[in-house]
VOGU-3710 file (C-alpha; in Angstrom, 3 decimals, decimal comma):
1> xxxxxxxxxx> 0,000/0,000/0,000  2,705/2,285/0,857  4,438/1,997/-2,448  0,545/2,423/-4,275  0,545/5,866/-2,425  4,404/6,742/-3,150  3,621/6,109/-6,888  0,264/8,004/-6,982  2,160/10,937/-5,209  5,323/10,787/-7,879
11> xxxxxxxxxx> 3,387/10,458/-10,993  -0,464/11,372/-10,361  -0,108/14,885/-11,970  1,080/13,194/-14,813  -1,228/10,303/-14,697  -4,147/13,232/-14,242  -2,963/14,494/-17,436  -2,971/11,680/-19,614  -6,404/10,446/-17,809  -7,759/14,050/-18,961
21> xxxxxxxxxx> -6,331/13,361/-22,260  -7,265/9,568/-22,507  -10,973/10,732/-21,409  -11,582/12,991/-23,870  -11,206/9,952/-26,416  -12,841/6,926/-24,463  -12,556/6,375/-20,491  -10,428/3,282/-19,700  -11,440/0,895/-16,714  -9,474/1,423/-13,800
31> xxxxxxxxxx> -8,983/-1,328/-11,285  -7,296/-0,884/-7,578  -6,751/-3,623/-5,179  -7,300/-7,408/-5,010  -9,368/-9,685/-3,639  -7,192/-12,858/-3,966  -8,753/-14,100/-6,489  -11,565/-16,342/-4,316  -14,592/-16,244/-4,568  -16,533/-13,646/-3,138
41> xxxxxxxxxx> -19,529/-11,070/-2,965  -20,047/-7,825/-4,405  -22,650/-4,900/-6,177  -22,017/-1,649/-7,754  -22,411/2,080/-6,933  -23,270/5,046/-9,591  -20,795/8,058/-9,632  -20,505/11,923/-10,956  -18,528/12,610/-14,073  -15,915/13,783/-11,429
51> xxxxxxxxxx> -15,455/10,694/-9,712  -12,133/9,570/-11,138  -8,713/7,644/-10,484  -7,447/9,827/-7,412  -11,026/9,402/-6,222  -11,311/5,385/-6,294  -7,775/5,615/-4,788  -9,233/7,648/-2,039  -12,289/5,448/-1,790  -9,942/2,019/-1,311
61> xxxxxxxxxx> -8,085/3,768/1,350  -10,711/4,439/3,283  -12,600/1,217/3,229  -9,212/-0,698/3,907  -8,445/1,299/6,920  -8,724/0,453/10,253  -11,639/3,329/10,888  -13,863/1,528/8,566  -12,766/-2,740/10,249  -13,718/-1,383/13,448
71> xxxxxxxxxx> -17,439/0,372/11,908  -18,459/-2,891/10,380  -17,923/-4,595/13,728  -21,098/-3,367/14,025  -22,883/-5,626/11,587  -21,658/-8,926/13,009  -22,924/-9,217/16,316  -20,460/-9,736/18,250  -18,253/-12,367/15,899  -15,128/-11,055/14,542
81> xxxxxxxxxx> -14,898/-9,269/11,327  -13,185/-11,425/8,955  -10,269/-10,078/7,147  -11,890/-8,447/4,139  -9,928/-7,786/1,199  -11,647/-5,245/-1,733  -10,880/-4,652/-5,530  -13,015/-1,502/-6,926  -12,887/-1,089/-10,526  -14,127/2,364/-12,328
91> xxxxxxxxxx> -15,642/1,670/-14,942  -17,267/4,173/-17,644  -20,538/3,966/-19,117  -21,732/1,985/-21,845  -24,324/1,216/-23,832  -25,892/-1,086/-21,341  -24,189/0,477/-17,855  -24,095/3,760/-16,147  -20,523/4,944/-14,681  -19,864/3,515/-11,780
101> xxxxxxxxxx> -17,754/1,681/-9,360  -17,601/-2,564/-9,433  -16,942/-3,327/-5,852  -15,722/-6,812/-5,113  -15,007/-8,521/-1,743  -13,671/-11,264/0,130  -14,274/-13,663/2,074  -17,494/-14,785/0,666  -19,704/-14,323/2,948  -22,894/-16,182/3,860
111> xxxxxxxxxx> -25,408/-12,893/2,419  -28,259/-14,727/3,281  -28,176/-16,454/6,226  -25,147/-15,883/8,716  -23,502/-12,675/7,512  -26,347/-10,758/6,277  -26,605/-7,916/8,503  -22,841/-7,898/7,202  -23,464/-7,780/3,576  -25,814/-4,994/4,243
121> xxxxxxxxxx> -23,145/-3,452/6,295  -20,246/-3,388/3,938  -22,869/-1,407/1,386  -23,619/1,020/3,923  -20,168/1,815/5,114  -19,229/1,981/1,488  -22,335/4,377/-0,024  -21,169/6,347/3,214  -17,766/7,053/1,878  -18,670/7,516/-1,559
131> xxxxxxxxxx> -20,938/10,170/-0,553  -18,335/11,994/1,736  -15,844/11,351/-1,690  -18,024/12,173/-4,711  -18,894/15,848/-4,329  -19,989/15,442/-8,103  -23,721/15,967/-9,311  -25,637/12,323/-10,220  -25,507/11,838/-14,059  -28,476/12,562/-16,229
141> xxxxxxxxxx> -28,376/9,412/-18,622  -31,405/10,636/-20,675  -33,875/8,180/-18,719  -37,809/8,702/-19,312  -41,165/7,921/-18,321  -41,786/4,885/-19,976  -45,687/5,939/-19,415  -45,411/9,496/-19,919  -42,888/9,786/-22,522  -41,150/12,815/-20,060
151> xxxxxxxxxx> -37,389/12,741/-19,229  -36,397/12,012/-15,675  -33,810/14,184/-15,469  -31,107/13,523/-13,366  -31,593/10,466/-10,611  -31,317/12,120/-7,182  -28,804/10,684/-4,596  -30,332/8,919/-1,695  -28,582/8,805/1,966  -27,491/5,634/2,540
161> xxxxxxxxxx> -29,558/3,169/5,094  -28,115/1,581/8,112  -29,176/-1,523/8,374  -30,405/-2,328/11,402  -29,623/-6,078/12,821  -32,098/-8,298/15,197  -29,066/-10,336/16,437  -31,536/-12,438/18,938  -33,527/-13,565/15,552  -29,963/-13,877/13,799
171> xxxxxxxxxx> -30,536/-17,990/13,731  -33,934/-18,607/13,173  -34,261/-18,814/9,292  -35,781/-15,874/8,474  -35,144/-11,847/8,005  -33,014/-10,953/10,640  -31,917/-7,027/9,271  -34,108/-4,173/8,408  -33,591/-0,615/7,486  -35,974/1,457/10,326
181> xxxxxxxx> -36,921/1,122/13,415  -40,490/0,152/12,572  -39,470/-2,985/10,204  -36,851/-4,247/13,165  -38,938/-3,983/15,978  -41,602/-6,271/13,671  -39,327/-8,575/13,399  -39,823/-11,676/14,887
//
């Protein structure tokens, strides 16, 4: 990691420059860290136009540091966090995607059973971050009513839900996590 950040530092200006240069002909994927190659879980989060390489660098540092191990602690109840390794990938849009980040992860985890509230949890603590990252405005991809024929306009951002775990339900074969207060107390 240390020699990722003494590289970025030495040649990121110039790395800026040719990403500037390389975007104005066609956005190249971007891929930072590994996850080990196992098996393992993952989903995908939309970005700004300004979300770029220094950003997913930021983004992988945070959600490899310490800070974020000890706020997904919170999702296990009370079993250790595994150690979780990440590889994000940037990747442009498409004709059948939207920008946005590929986030991969292992261990795989049990998402629907054992380690749910933890699935959920890795999400959160990542939307979290990528809100605090990318300042940028949501994309407006030209989306429309299907009904009315009207354009959407831009998809607004939505705060990220914490999911909420009912540890003492945790083994008995059915939903365990919810997203308010309401849903968890229900329950049962």
């Amino acid at each position: 990691m240390a020699d990722l950040k003494r590289a970025v530092r030495r040649w990121g200006p110039f790395l800026l420059v040719i990403g500037v240069c390389a975007c104005r002909r066609r956005e190249q994927v971007v891929t930072i860290g590994d996850r080990g190659g196992v098996q393992g879980g993952g989903f995908t989060m939309d970005i700004s136009r300004e979300f770029g390489p220094a950003s997913l660098l930021a983004l992988y540092e945070r959600v490899t540091s310490e800070e974020t191990r000890n706020a997904l602690s919170e999702f296990t109840c009370g079993d250790p966090v595994p150690a979780m390794r990440y590889e994000l990938r940037l990747k442009p849009s498409g004709t059948w995607n939207e920008r946005l980040v590929n986030v991969g992860y292992a261990p795989d985890l049990d998402g629907s059973f054992k380690d749910r509230c933890l699935t959920k949890g890795i999400s959160y603590v990542f939307n979290q971050a990528l809100q605090e990252i990318d300042l940028g405005p949501p994309i407006d991809y030209g989306y429309v009513d299907p009904h009315t024929g009207k354009p959407l306009g831009a998809l607004p951002r939505t705060k990220p839900q914490k999911p909420i775990c009912r540890c003492d339900v945790r083994g008995a074969g059915r939903e365990w996590v919810a997203h308010s207060e309401k849903a968890a107390a229900e329950l049962q």
